[in-house]
N, C-alpha and C positions, 0 to 999 in steps of 0.2 A: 732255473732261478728266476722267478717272475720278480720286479720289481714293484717294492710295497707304495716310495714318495720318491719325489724329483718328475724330470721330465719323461715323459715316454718313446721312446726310441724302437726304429723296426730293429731287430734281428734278422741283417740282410741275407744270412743264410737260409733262415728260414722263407725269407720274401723270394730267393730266389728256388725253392724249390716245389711253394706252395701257392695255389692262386684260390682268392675267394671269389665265390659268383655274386652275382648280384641279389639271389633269395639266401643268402650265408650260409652256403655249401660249401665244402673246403677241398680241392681238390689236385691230385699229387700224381704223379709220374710210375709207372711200376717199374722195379725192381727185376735184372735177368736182362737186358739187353745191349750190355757193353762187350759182352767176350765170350767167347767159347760158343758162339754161335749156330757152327757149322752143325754141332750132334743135337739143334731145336731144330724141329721141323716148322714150313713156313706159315701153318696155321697160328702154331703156339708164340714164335716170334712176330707175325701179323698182330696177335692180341695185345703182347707185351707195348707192343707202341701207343696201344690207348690209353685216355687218363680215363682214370678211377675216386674214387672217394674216399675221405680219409675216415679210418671207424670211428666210431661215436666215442670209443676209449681213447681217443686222440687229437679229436676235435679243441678240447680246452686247451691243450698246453699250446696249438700251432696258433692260435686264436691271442691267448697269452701276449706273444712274442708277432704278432702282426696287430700293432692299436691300432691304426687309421684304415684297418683294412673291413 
């Protein structure tokens, strides 16, 4: 639900899930690393710990809901 008039406010969920970089890259945490761990082996759970980028299909709406970011 993007906001058309009034003031602009973060959507601190979002703020806390999403960081922008400084060239306006959007970038997110991956998904798989809370539970059931033991049957990932520790290449696959190594990887999970990295951030990644958010798709181009995605980009708008996290951008949306972060103005001053």
């Amino acid at each position: 639900m993007a906001r058309t008039s009034g003031k602009a406010k973060t959507r601190k969920a979002v703020a806390k899930r999403f960081k922008v970089t400084g060239t306006g890259k959007v970038l997110r945490r991956k998904q798989g690393k809370r539970h059931l761990l033991q049957n990932k082996n520790r290449k696959r759970k190594r990887n999970l710990g990295k951030v990644t980028l958010v798709s181009d299909a995605d980009i708008k709406n996290v951008k949306e809901n972060l103005p001053f970011a």
